[in-house]
C-alpha positions as CSV (number, residue, x, y, z in Angstrom):
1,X,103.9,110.9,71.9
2,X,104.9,107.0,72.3
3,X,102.1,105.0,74.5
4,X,103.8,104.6,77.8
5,X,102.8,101.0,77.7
6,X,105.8,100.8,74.6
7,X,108.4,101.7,76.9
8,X,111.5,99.2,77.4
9,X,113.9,99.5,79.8
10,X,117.5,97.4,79.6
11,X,118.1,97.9,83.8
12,X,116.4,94.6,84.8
13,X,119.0,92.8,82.5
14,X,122.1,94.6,84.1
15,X,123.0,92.2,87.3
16,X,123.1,88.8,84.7
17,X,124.4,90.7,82.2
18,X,127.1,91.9,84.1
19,X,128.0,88.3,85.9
20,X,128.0,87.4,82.7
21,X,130.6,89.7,80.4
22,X,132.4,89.8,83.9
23,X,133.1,86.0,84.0
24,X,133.4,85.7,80.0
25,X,135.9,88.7,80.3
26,X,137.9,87.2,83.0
27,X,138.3,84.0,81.1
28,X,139.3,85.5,78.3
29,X,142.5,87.7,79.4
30,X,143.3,85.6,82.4
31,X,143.8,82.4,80.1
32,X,145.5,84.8,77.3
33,X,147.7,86.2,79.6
34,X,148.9,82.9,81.2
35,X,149.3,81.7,77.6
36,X,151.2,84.4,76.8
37,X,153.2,84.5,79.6
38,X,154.6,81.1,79.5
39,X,154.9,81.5,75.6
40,X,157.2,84.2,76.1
41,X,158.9,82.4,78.7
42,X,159.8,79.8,75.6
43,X,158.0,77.2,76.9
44,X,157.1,74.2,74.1
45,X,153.9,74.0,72.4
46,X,152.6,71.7,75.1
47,X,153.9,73.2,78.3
48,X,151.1,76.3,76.6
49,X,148.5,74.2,76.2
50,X,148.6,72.7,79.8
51,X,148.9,75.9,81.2
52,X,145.6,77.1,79.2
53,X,144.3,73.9,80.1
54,X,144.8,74.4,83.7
55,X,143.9,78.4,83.3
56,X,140.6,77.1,82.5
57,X,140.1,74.5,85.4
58,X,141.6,77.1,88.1
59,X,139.7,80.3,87.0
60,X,136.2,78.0,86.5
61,X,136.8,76.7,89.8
62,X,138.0,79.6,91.5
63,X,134.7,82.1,90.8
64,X,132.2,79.2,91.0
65,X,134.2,78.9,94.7
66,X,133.8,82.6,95.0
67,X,130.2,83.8,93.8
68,X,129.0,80.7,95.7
69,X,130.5,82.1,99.0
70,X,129.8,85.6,98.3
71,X,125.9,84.6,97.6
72,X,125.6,82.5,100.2
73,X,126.6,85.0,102.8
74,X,123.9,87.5,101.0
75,X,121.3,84.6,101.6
76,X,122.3,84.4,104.9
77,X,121.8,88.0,105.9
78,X,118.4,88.1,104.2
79,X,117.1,84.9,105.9
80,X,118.1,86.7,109.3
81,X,117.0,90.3,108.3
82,X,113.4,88.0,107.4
83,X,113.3,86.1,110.3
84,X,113.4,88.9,112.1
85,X,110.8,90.8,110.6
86,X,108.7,87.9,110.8
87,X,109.1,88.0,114.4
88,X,108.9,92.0,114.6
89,X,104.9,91.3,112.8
90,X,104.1,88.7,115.0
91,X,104.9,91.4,118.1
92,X,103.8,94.4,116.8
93,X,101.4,94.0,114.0
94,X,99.9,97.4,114.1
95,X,103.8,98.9,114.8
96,X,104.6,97.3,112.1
97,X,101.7,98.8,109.4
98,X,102.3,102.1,110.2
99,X,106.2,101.1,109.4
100,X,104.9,100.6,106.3
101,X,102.6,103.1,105.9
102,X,105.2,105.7,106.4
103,X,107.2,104.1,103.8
104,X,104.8,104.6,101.2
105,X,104.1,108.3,102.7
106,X,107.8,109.1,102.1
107,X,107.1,107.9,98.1
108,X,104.8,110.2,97.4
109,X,101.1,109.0,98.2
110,X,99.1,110.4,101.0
111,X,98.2,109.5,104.9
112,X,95.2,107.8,104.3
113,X,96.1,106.4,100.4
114,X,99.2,104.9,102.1
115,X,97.3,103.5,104.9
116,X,94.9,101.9,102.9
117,X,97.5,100.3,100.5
118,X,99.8,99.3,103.7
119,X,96.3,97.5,105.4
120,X,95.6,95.4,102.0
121,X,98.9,94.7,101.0
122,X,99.9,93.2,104.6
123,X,96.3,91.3,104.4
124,X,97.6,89.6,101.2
125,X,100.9,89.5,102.1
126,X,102.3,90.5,105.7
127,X,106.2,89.6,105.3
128,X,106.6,89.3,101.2
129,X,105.1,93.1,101.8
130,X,107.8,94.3,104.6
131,X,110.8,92.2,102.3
132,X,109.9,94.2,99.6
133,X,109.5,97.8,100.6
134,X,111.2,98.0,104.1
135,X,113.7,95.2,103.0
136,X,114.5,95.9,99.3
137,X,114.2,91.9,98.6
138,X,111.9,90.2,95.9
139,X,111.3,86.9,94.5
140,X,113.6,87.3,91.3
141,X,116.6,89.5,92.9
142,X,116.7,86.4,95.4
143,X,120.1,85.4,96.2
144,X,120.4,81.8,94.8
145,X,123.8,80.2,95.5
146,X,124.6,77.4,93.4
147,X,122.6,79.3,90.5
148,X,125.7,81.8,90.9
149,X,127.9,79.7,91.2
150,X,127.6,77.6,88.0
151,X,126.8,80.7,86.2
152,X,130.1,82.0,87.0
153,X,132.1,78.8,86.2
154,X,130.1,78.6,82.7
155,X,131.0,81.8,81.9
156,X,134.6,82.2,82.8
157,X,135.1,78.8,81.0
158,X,133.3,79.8,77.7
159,X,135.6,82.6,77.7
160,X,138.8,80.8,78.2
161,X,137.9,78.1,75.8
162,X,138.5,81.0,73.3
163,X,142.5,81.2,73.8
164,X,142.7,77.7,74.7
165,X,141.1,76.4,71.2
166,X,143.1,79.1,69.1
167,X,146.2,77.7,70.9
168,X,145.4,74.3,70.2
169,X,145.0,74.7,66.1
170,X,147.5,77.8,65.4
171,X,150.8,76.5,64.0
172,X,154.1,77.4,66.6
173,X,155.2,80.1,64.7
174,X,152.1,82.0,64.6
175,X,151.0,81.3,68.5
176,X,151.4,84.6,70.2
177,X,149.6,86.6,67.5
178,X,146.8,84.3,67.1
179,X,146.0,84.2,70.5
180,X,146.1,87.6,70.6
181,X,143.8,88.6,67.6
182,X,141.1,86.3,68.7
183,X,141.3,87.0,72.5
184,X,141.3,90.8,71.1
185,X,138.5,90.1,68.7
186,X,136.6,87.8,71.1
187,X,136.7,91.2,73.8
188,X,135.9,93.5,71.3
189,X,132.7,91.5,70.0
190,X,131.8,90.6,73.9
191,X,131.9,94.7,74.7
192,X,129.8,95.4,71.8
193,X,127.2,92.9,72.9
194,X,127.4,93.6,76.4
195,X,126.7,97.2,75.7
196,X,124.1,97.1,73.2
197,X,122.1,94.9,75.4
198,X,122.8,97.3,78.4
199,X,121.7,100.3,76.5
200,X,125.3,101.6,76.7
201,X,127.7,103.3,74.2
202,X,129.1,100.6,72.2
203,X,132.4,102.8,71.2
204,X,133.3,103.8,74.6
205,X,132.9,99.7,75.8
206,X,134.4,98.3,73.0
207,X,137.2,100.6,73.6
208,X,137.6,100.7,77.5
209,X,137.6,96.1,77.3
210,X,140.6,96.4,74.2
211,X,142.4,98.6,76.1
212,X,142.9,97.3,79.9
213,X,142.8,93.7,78.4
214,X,145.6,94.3,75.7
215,X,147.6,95.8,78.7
216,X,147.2,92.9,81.2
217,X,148.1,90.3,78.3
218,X,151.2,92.8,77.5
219,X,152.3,93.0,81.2
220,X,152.2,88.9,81.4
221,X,153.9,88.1,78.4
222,X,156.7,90.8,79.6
223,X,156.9,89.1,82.7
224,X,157.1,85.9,81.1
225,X,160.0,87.2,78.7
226,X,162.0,88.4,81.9
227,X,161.9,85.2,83.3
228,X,162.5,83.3,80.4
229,X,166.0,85.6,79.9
230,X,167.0,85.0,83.6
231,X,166.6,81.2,83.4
């Protein structure tokens, strides 16, 4: 049997990991699609490269605006939900133990076990104790704004980078299908990764990121081709 102390678990990496292939992902079809949008609308050589240019810029700008919103409103409700148990502990102390205490009765350990742990946890630690069991909140799952927010704008703009640089060096003729390969091939790679590193089935991602990103870039670039036939 395999010493439990070997054991290695991929769910801690899952919330970066998915912040991650989520803003790589995005950056990848969105700036495709654009691209391939106003490609098919016939638009010259540099009228593409703008609009990849200013794909990137947007979408960077757009989830670092976002995440850093979103964040900061979770920060906000966990400063309140601590302030208040801070105040709650400086009311009712003893109210507040056997809180606790029933807490770690509902997990499994017994009356006086939980007591006991509930007594020397809140000597060490009265609130960090209360955040983390009553509250759900720790240290490293800490809602950090600006930390989200770059992360996000780094992400989504190493993934458009990928169109936006295989625009820039493919010859005219060739544009659409290069972009296509390598945003196809860049998706592929990035579901492979993203799955291996999450413990998931590597067919099944590799597959399900292909499909629904080949279908956004092949709904743009028929929109694009409609408009380019009406003007």
């Amino acid at each position: 049997m395999r010493p439990r102390s070997h054991e290695h678990h991929t769910l801690g990496s899952v919330g970066w990991l998915r912040a991650a292939v989520l803003g790589a992902n995005d950056g990848i079809v969105s700036t495709s699609s654009l691209m391939l949008g106003v490609a098919a609308a016939h638009a010259a050589h540099a009228d593409i490269l703008i609009s990849g240019f200013a794909a990137l810029v947007a979408g960077a700008m757009s989830m670092a605006t976002g995440e850093y919103v979103s964040v900061h409103s979770q920060a906000d409700s966990e400063a309140a939900a601590l302030a208040q148990e801070r105040a709650e502990l400086e009311v009712d102390y003893a109210g507040e133990s056997r809180e606790l205490t029933d807490i770690y009765v509902r997990r499994g350990l017994d009356n006086s076990l939980a007591r006991q742990v509930a007594e020397q946890l809140m000597a060490h630690d009265a609130l960090g104790s209360h955040a983390r069991d009553e509250l759900g909140l720790s240290t490293h799952l800490r809602a950090r704004p600006l930390q989200a927010a770059i992360a996000s704008a780094l992400s989504f703009g190493s993934g458009a980078l990928v169109p936006l640089l295989v625009a820039a060096l493919a010859p005219q003729p060739r544009l659409v299908v290069s972009i296509v390969l390598a945003s196809l091939i860049s998706l592929i790679i990035l579901g492979l990764l993203s799955a291996r590193a999450g413990g998931a089935n590597m067919l099944v991602a590799a597959t399900r990121v292909t499909f629904w990103s080949a279908l956004a870039m092949a709904v743009t670039a028929a929109a694009g081709t409609l408009f380019g036939t009406l003007t």
